[in-house]
C-alpha beads as a LAMMPS data file, in Angstrom:
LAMMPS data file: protein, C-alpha beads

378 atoms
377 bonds

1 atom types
1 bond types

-500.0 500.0 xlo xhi
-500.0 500.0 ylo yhi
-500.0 500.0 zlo zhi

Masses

1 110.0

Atoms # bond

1 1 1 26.125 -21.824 -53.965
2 1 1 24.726 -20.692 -57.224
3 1 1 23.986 -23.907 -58.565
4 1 1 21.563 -24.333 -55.425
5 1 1 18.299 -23.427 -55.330
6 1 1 17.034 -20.466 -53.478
7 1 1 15.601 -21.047 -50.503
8 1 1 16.742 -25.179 -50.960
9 1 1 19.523 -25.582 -48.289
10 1 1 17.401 -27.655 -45.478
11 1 1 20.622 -28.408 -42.542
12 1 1 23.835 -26.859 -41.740
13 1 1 26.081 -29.274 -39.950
14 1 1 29.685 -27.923 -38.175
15 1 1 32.258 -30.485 -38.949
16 1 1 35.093 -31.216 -36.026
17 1 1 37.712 -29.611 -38.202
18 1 1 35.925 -25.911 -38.550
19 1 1 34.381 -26.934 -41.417
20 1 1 30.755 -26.424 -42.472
21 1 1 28.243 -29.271 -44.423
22 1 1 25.743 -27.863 -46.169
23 1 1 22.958 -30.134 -46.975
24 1 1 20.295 -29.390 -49.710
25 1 1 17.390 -31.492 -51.382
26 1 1 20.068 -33.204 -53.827
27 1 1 23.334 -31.779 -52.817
28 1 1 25.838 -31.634 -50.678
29 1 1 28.769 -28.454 -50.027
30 1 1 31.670 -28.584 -48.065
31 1 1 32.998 -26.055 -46.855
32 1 1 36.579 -25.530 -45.124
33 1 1 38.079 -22.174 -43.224
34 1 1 40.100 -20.716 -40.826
35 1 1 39.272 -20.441 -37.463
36 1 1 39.400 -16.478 -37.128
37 1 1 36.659 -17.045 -40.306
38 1 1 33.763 -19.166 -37.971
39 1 1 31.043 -17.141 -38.602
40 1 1 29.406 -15.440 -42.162
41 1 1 30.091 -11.749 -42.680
42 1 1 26.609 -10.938 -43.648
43 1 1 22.831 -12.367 -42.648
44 1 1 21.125 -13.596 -45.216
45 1 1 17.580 -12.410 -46.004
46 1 1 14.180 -14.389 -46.140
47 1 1 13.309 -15.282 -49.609
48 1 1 10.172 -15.763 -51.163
49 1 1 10.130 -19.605 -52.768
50 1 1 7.081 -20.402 -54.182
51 1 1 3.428 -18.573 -54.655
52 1 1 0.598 -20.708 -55.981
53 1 1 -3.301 -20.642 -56.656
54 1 1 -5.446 -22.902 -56.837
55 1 1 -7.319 -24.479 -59.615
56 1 1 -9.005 -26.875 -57.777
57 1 1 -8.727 -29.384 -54.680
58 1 1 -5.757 -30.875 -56.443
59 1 1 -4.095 -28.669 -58.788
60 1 1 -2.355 -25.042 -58.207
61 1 1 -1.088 -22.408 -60.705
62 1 1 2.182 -21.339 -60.110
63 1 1 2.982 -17.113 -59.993
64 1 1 5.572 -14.921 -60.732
65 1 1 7.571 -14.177 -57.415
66 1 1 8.638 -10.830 -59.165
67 1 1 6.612 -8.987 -61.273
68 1 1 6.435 -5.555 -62.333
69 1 1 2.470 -5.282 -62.477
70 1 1 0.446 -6.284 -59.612
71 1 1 -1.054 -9.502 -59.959
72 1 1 -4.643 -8.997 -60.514
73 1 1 -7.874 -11.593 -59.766
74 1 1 -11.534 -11.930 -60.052
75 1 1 -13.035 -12.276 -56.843
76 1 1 -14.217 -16.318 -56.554
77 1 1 -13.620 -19.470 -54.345
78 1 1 -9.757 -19.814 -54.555
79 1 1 -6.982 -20.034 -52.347
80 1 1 -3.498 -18.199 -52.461
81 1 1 -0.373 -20.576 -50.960
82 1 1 2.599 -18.279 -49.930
83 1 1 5.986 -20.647 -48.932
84 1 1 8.790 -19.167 -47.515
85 1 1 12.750 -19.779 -46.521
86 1 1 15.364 -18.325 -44.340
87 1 1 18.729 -20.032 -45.392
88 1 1 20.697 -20.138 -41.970
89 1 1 24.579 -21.782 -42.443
90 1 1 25.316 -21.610 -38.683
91 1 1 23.083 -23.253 -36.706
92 1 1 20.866 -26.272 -37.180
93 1 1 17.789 -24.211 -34.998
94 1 1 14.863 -23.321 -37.245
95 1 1 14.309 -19.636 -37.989
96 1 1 11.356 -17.986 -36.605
97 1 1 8.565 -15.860 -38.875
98 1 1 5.942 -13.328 -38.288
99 1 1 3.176 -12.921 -41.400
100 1 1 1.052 -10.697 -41.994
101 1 1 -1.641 -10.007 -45.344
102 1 1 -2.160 -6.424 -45.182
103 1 1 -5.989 -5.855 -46.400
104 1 1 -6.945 -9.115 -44.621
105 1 1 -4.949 -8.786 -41.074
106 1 1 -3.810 -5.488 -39.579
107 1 1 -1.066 -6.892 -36.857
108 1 1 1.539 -10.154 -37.724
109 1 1 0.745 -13.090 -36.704
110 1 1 2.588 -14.123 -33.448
111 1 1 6.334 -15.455 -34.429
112 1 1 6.561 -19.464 -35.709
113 1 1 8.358 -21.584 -37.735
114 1 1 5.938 -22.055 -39.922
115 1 1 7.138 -21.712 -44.142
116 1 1 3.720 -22.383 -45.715
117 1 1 0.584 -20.205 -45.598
118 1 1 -3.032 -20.436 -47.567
119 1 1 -5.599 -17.887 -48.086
120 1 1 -8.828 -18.591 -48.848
121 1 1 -12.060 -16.733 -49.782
122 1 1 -10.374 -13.142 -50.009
123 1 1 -12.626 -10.190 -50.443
124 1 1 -12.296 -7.788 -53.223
125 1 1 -9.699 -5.229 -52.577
126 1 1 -5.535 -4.672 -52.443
127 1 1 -3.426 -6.816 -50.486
128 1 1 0.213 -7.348 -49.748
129 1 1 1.850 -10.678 -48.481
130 1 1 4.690 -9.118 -45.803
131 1 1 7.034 -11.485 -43.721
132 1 1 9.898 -10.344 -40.670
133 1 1 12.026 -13.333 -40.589
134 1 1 14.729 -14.177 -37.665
135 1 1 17.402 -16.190 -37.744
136 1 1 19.472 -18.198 -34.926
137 1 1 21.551 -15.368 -34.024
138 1 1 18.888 -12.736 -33.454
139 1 1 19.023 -11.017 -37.063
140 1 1 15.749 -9.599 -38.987
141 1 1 15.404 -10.031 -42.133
142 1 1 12.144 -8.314 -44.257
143 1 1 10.581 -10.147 -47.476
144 1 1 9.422 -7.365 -50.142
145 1 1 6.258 -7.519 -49.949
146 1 1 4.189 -9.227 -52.689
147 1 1 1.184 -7.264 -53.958
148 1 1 -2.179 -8.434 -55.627
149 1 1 -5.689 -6.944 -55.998
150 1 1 -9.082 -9.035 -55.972
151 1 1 -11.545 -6.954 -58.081
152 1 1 -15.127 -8.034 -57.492
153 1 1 -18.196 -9.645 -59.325
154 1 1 -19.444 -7.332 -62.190
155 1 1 -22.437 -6.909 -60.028
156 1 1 -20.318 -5.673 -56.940
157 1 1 -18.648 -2.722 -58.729
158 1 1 -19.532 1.056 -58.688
159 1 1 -21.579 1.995 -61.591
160 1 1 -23.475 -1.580 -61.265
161 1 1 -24.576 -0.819 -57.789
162 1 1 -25.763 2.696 -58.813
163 1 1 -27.631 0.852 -61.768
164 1 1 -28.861 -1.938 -59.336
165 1 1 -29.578 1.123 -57.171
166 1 1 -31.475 2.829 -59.882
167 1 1 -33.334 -0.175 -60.480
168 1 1 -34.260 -0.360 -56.823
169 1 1 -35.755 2.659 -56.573
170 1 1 -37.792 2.303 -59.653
171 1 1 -38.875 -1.077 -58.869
172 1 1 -39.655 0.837 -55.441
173 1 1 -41.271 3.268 -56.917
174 1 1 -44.041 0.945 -58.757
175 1 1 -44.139 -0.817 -55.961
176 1 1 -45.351 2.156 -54.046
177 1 1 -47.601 3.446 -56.914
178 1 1 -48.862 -0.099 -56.995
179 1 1 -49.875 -0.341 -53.884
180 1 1 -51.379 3.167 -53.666
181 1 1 -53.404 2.606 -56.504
182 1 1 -54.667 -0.391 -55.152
183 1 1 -55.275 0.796 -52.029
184 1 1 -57.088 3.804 -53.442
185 1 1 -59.094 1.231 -55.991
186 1 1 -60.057 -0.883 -52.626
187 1 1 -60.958 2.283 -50.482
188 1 1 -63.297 3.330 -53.929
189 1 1 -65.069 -0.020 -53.933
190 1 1 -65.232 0.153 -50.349
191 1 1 -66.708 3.737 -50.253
192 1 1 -69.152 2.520 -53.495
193 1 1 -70.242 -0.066 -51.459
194 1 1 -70.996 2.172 -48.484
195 1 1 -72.825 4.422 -50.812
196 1 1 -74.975 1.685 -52.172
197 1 1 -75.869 0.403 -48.450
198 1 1 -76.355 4.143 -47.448
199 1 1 -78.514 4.768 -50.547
200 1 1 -80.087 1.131 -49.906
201 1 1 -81.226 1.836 -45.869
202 1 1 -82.000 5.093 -47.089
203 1 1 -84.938 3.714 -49.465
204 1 1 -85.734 1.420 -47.442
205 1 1 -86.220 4.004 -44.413
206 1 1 -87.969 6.193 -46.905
207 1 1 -90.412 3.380 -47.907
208 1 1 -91.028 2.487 -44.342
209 1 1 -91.852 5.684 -43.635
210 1 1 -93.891 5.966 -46.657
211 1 1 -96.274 3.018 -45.159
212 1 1 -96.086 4.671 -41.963
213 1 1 -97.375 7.738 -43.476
214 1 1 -100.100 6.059 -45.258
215 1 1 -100.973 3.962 -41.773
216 1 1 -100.948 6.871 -39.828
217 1 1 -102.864 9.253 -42.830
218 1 1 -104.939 6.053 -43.574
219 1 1 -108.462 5.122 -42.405
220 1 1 -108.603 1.694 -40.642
221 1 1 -111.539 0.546 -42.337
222 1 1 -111.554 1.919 -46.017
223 1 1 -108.255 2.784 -46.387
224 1 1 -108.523 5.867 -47.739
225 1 1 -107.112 8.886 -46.606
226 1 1 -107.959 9.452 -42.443
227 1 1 -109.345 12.840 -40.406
228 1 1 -106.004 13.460 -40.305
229 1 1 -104.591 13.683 -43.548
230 1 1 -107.979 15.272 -44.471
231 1 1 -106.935 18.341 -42.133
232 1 1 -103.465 18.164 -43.112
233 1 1 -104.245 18.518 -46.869
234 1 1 -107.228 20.957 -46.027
235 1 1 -104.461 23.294 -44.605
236 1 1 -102.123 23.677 -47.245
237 1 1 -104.527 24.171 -50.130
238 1 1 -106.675 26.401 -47.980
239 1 1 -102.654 28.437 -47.830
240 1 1 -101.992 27.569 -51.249
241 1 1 -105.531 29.812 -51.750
242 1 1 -104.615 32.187 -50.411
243 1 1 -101.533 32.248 -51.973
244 1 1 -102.450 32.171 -55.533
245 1 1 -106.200 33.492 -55.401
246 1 1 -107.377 29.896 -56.478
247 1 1 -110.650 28.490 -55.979
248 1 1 -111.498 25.677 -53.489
249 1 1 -114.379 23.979 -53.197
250 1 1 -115.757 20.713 -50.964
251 1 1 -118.099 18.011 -51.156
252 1 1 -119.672 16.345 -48.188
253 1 1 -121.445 13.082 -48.718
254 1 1 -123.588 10.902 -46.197
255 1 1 -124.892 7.893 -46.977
256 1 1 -129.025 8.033 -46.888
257 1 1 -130.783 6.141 -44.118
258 1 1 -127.602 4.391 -43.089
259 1 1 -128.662 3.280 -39.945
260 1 1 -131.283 1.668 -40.881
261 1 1 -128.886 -0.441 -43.419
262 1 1 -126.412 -0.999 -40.610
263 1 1 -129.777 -2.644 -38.358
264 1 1 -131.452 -4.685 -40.387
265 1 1 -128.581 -6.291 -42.414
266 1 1 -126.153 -5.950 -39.378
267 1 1 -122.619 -4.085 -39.008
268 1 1 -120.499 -6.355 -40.975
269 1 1 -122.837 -5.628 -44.312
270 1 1 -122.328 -2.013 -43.179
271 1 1 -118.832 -2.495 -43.030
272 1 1 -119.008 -3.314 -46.028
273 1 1 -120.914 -0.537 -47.982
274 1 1 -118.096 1.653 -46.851
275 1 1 -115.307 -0.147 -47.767
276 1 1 -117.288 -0.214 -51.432
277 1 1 -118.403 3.018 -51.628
278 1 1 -115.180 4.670 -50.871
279 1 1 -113.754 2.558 -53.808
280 1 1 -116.538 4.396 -55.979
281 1 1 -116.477 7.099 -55.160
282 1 1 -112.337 7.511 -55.870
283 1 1 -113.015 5.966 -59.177
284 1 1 -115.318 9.028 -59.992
285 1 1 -112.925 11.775 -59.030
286 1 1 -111.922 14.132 -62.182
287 1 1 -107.850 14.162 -60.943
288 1 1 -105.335 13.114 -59.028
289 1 1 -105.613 16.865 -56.778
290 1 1 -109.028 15.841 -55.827
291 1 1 -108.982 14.274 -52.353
292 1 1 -111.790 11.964 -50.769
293 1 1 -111.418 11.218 -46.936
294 1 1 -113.487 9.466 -44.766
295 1 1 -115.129 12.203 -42.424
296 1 1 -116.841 9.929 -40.070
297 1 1 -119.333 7.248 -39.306
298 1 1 -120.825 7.135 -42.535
299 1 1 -119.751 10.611 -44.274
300 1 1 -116.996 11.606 -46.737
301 1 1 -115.906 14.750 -47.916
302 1 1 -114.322 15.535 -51.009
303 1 1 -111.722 18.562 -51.410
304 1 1 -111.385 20.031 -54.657
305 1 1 -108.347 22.425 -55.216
306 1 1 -109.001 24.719 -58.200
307 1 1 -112.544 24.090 -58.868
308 1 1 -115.111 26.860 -59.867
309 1 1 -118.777 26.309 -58.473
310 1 1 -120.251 24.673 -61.505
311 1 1 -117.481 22.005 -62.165
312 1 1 -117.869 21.026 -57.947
313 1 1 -121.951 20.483 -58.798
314 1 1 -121.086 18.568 -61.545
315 1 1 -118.700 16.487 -60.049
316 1 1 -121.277 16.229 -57.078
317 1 1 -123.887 14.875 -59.265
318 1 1 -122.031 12.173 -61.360
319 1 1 -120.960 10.488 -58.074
320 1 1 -124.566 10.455 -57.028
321 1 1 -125.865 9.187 -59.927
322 1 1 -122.703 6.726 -59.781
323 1 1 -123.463 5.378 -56.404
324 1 1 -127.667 5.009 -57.172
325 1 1 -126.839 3.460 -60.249
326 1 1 -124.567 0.876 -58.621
327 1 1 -125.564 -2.551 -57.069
328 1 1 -125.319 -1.266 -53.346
329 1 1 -128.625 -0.938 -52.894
330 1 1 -127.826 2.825 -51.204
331 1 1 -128.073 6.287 -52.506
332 1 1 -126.103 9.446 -51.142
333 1 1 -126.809 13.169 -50.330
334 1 1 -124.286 15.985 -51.227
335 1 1 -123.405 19.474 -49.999
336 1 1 -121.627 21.593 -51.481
337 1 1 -119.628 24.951 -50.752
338 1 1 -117.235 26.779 -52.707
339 1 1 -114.935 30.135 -51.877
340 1 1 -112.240 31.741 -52.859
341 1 1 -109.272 31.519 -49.940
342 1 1 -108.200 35.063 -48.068
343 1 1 -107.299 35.858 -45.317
344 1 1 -110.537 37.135 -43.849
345 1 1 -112.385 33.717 -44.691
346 1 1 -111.989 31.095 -42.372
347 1 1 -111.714 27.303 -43.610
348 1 1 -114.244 26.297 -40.844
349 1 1 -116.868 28.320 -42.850
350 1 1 -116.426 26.568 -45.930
351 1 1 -116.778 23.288 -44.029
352 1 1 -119.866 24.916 -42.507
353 1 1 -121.540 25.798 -45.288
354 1 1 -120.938 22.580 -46.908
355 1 1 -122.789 20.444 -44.158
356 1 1 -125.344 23.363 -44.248
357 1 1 -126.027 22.311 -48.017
358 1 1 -125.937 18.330 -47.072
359 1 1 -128.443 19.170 -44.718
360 1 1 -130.725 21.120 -46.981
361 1 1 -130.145 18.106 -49.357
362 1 1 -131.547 15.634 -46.634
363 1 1 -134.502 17.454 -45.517
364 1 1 -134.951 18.108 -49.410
365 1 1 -135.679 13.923 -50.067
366 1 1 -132.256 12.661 -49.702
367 1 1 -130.434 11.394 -53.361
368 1 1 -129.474 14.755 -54.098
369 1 1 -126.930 17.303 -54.671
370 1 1 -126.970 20.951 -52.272
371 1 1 -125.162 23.840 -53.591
372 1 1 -124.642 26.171 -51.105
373 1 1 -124.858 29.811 -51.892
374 1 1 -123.159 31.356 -49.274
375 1 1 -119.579 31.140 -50.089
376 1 1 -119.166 31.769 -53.480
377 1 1 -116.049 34.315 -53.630
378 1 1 -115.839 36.211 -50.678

Bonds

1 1 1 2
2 1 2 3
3 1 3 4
4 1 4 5
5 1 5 6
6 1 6 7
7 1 7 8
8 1 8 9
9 1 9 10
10 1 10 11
11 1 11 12
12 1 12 13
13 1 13 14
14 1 14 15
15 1 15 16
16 1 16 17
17 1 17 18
18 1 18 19
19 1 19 20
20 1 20 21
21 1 21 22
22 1 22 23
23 1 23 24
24 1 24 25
25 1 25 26
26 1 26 27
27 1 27 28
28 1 28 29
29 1 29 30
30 1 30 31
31 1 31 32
32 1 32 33
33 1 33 34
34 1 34 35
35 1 35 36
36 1 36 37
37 1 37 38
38 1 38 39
39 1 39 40
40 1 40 41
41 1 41 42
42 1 42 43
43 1 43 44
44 1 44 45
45 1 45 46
46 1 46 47
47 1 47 48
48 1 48 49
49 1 49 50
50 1 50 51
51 1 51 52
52 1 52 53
53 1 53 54
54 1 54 55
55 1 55 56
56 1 56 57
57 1 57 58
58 1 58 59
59 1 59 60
60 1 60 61
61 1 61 62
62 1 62 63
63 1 63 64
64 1 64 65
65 1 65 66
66 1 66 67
67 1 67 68
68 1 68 69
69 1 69 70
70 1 70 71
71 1 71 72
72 1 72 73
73 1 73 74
74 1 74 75
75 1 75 76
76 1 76 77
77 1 77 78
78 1 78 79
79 1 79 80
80 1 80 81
81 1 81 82
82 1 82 83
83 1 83 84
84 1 84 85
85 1 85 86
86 1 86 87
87 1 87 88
88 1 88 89
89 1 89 90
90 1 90 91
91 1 91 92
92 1 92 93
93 1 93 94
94 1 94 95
95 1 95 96
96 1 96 97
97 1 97 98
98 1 98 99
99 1 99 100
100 1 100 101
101 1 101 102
102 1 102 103
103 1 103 104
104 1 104 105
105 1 105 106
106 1 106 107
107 1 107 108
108 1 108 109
109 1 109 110
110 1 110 111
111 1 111 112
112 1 112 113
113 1 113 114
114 1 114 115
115 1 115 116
116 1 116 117
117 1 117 118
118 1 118 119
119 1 119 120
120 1 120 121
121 1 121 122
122 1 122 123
123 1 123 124
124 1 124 125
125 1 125 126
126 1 126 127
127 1 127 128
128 1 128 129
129 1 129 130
130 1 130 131
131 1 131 132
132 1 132 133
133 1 133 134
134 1 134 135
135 1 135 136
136 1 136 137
137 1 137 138
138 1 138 139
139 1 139 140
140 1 140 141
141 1 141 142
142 1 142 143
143 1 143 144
144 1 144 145
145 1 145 146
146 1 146 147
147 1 147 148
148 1 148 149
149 1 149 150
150 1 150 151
151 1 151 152
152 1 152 153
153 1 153 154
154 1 154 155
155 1 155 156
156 1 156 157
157 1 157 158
158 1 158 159
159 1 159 160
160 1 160 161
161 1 161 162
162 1 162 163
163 1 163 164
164 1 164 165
165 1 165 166
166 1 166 167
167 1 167 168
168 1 168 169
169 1 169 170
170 1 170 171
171 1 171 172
172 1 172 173
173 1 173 174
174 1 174 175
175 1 175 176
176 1 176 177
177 1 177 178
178 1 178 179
179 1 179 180
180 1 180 181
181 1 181 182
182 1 182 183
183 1 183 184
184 1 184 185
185 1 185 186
186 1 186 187
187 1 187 188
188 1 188 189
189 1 189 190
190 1 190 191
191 1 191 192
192 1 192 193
193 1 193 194
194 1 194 195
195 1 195 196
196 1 196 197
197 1 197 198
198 1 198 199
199 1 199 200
200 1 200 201
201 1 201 202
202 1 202 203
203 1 203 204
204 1 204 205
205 1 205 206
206 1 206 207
207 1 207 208
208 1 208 209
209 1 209 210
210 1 210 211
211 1 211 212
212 1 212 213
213 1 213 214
214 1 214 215
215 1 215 216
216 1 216 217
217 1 217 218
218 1 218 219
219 1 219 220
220 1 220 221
221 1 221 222
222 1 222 223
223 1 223 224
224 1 224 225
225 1 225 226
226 1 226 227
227 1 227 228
228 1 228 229
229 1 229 230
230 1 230 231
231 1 231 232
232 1 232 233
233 1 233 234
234 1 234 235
235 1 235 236
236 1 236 237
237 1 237 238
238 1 238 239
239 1 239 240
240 1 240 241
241 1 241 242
242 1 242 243
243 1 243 244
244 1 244 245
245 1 245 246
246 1 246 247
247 1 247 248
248 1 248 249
249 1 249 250
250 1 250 251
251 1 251 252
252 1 252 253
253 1 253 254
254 1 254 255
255 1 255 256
256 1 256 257
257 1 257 258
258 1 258 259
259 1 259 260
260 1 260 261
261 1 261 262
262 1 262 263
263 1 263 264
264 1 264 265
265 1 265 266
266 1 266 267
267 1 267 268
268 1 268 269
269 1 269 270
270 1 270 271
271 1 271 272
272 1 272 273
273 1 273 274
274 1 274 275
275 1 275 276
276 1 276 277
277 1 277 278
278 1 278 279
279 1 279 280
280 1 280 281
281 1 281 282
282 1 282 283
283 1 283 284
284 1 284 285
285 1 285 286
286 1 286 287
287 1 287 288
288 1 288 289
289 1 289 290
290 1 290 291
291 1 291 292
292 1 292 293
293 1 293 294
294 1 294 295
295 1 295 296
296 1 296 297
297 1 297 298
298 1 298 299
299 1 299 300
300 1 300 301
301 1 301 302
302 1 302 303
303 1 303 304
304 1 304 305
305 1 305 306
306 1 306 307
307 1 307 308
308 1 308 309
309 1 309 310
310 1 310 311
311 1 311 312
312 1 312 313
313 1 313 314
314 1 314 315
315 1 315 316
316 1 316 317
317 1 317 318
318 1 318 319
319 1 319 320
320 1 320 321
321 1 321 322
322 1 322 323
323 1 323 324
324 1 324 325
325 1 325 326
326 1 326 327
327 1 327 328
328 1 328 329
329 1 329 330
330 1 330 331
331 1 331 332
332 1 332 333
333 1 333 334
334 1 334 335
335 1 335 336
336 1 336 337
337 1 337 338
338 1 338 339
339 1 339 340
340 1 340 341
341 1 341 342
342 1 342 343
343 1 343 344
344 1 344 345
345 1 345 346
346 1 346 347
347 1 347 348
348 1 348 349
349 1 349 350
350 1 350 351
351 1 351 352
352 1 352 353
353 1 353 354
354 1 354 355
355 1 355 356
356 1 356 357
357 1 357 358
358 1 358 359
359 1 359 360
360 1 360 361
361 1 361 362
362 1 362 363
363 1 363 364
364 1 364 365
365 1 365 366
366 1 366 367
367 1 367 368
368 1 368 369
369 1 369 370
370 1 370 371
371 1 371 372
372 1 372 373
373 1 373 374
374 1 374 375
375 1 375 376
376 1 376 377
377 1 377 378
């Protein structure tokens, strides 16, 4: 039966005269024995006929059924086609087969008749193609197995995942710093921006208070500084005096026969002088330390931080002469006191003296400046 092909013989037919017909693709062998020879000494074994893989939907590469390397390929979308054959000369019943790909299945497939099997879309790793084979009478028969290895993509190996792992972790990495820095770039705008509003509401409060300061310090009518802020400021440079040993002196003016202005031209007009005069007379203070505030009805006083005796007359006399030389048809009297600040002087003396002198200026002819001389140090 060498001529035959392995694998090839297809029916074995007993003839009535103990002989045997073997029937292959293209041949035919007769064979003729004895009747104590019926049956083969040995079982024949399961052979391995064909191994292909596919090219494509029609074509297949054939493989070496023996080889001494493994067969080796790149993981892809192929297919594998194992066929088998169990030669059986006596009996016509079909042999039976159990399969199994190690690395793909882990138990053989349940026994069949089948001779042809396909694998398709194999992972990467080692396989082996193992077959138990059976024939009529009960014997087992074992295919060496057939062994191959799938090796994967270039990008599914070991040192390309730890590079594609690498690269992960940087890419990770400025991710992370990315978004930290943004977040820390958003959270610095955002605190700026708090700042400015902070900084914003906090000029804004200051300003409001500012004009509430100035309505509550101002006088309604004039607008300059009130009773109020006169006593306030009176305070602290009286303290300050006392402090430093510096002079302080103060002015009080009245306006001369104001009543008589306010009748006869009525209390709007007199309204009127004041808001005027109190623009005057701030336009004829020597600095910005020098205070005029409305005292009341028709009086203002004038504190002068610093001043010496002579400089408060002075000052006394060029606002008189500023206010008779004006167009408001009224003149002003003036007292003035002077002292140096400690602590066993009292403020309310100064302010006494001062309207002492105003009053010696009045019952002196009015339009004239009163220097008192009670309070000059002590």
């Amino acid at each position: 039966m060498s001529h035959l092909r392995r694998g090839a013989i297809e029916t074995a037919v007993a003839l009535p005269d103990d002989g045997l017909a073997l029937l292959s693709t293209n041949s035919i062998l007769l064979r003729r024995a004895e009747a104590s020879a019926s049956t083969l000494a040995s079982a024949p074994g399961v052979l391995l006929r064909q191994v292909r893989r596919s090219l494509d939907a029609d074509h297949f590469l054939p493989l070496p059924l023996r080889d001494s390397q493994v067969q080796e390929f790149a993981q892809g979308n192929f297919a594998l086609n194992f066929q088998i054959a169990l030669p059986d000369l006596s009996s016509a019943s079909a042999p039976s087969y159990r399969v199994r790909l190690l690395g793909h299945d882990t138990e053989f497939m349940p026994a069949s008749s089948a001779r042809n099997y396909t694998y398709t879309r194999l992972g990467a790793g080692d396989y082996q193609f193992e077959v138990e084979a059976t024939d009529s009478q009960g014997r087992t028969s074992v295919l060496t197995p057939w062994h191959f290895t799938i090796t994967p993509p270039w990008y599914a190996r070991p040192w390309a995942i730890v590079l594609e792992s690498l690269a992960a972790l940087v890419a990770l990495g400025l991710l992370i710093r990315w978004l930290v820095r943004r977040r820390t770039r958003r959270l610095s705008r955002e605190r700026q921006r708090l700042q400015d509003e902070v900084a914003l509401r906090t000029q804004e409060l200051a300003e409001a208070n500012r004009r509430l300061e100035m309505i509550a310090n101002a006088d309604g009518l004039t607008g300059i500084p009130n009773r109020r802020r006169l006593d306030d400021y009176l305070a602290a440079v009286w303290q300050q005096g006392i402090e430093r040993g510096r002079a302080l002196s103060v002015l009080i003016i009245d306006v001369d026969h104001f009543k008589h202005y306010n009748d006869s031209k009525g209390h709007p007009a007199g309204d009127a002088l004041l808001q005027a005069l109190a623009r005057l007379l701030t336009s004829g203070l020597r600095r910005s330390e020098d205070l005029l505030a409305r005292y009341g009805g028709e009086e203002f006083l004038v504190v002068m931080p610093g001043a010496e005796r002579e400089v408060a007359a002075n000052t006394a006399e060029q606002l008189r002469r500023l206010v008779a030389e004006s167009d408001l048809d009224v003149t002003i009297s003036i007292g003035v006191a002077r002292c140096t600040p400690h602590p066993d002087c009292r403020l309310a003396d100064l302010i006494q003296a001062a309207d002492a002198a105003l009053y010696a200026a009045k019952r002196g002819g009015r339009n004239r400046v009163e220097i008192s001389a009670d309070h000059e140090g002590q």
